[in-house]
N, C-alpha and C positions, 0 to 999 in steps of 0.2 A: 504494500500500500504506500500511496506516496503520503511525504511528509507535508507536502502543503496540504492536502486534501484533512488529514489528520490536523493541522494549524489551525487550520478552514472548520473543520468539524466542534473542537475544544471554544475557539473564538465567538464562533455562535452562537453555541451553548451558555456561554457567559453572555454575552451582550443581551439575548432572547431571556434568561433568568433573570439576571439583575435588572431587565426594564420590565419584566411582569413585578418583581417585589418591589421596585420604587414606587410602583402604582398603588399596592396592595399594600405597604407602609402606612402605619398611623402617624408613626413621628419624622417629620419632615426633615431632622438633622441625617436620620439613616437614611431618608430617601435621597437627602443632597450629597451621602458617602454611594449609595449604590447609583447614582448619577455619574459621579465620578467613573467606579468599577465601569460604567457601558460606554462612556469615552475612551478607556480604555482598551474594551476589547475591539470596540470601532476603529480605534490608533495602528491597532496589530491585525486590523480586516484590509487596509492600507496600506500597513506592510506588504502584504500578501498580495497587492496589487501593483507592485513596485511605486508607490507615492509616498518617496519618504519626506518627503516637502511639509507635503498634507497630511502625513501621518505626526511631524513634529509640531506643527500648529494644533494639531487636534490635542495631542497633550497640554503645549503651552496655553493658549488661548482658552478652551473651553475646560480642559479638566484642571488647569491655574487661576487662570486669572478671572473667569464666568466663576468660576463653583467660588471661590473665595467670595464673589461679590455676592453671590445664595445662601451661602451659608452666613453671612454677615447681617443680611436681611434678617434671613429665619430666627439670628439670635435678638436683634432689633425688635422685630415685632413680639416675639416674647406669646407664642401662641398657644400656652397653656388654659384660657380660659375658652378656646373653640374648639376644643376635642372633644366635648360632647355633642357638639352639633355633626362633627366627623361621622363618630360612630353608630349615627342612624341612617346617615346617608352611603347606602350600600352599590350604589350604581356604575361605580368608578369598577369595582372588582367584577362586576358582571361586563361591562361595557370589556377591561382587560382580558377576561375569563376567553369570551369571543374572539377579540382581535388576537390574542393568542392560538387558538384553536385554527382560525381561517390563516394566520402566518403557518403552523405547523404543515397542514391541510398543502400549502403553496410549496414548501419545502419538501415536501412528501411525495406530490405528484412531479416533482420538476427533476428528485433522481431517480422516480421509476418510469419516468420519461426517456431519461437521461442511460439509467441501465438495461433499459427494453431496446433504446435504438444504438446505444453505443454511442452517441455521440464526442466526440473529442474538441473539447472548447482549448483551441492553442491561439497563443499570442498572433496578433501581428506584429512588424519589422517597427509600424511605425508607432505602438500604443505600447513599445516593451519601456521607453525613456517618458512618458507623458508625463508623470508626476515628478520628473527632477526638478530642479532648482532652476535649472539652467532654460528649458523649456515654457514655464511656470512664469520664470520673468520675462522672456522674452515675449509671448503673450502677454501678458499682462502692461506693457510698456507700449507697444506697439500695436495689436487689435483694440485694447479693451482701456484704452488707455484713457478716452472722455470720461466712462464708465468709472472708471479708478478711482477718477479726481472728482467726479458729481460723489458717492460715496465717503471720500474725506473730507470734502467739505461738508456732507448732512454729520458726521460724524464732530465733525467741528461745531457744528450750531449744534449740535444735541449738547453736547459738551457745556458749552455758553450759557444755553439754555436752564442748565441744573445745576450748573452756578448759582445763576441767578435765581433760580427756586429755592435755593438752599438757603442764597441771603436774603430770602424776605422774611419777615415778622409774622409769627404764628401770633393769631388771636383770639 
């Protein structure tokens, strides 16, 4: 058996568990730790895609610097006195229950699809380097490069903006 396939299989597994129990979590700090875990195994679905570009922002960016800013809310808001309103409200675990189920269902049918006809999913010449560095910028500087800049500057006025909310006067 190959070892990617085996990567590919472990990786999954993680990613597909730790985002049914973030759902199914009562307390929101374990949900923002098994958040964490599914960036994770998302990081290492990337690897396996040769995007290590993408696969190092998915750590830095989202499992650093986002979760630090969730978890700093979550201790912020201090949401001990809405946990009983949580625990009557059961629809989050049925709604997951399902979307669980129909992802399984999609993975199920796609390798007995996959072992019925044999199929052999191989790279192409030109999708083996897509997620380098080297690629990544040069797209990004050159196609997509209005795009970039409309983007750091919304980033910039969000930025200004929550400044400025931050130094008004609560009353």
């Amino acid at each position: 058996m190959n070892i990617e396939i085996v990567a590919f299989a472990i990786l999954a597994t993680i990613g597909i568990a730790s985002a049914i129990l973030l759902v199914l979590q009562k307390n929101p700090v374990y949900s923002a730790l098994l958040l964490i875990l599914h960036f994770m195994a998302l990081a290492g679905l990337y690897l396996l895609l040769n995007a290590q570009f993408i696969a190092v922002l998915q750590i830095l960016v989202y499992a650093g610097a986002i979760m630090v800013l969730f978890v700093f809310v979550i201790m912020l808001l201090n949401l001990q006195n809405e946990q009983a309103l949580v625990d009557n409200f059961n629809i989050r675990k049925i709604v997951s229950f399902i979307l669980g189920v129909v992802l399984f269902l999609q993975f199920a049918v796609f390798f007995l699809v996959k072992a019925k006809n044999d199929i052999d999913i191989k790279k192409s010449p030109d999708s083996i380097d897509a997620g380098s560095i080297q690629n990544i910028g040069e797209a990004l500087f050159t196609t997509y490069l209005i795009p970039f800049e409309i983007a750091s500057f919304l980033l910039l006025v969000a930025i200004i903006g929550s400044i400025f909310l931050a130094k008004r006067k609560i009353e």
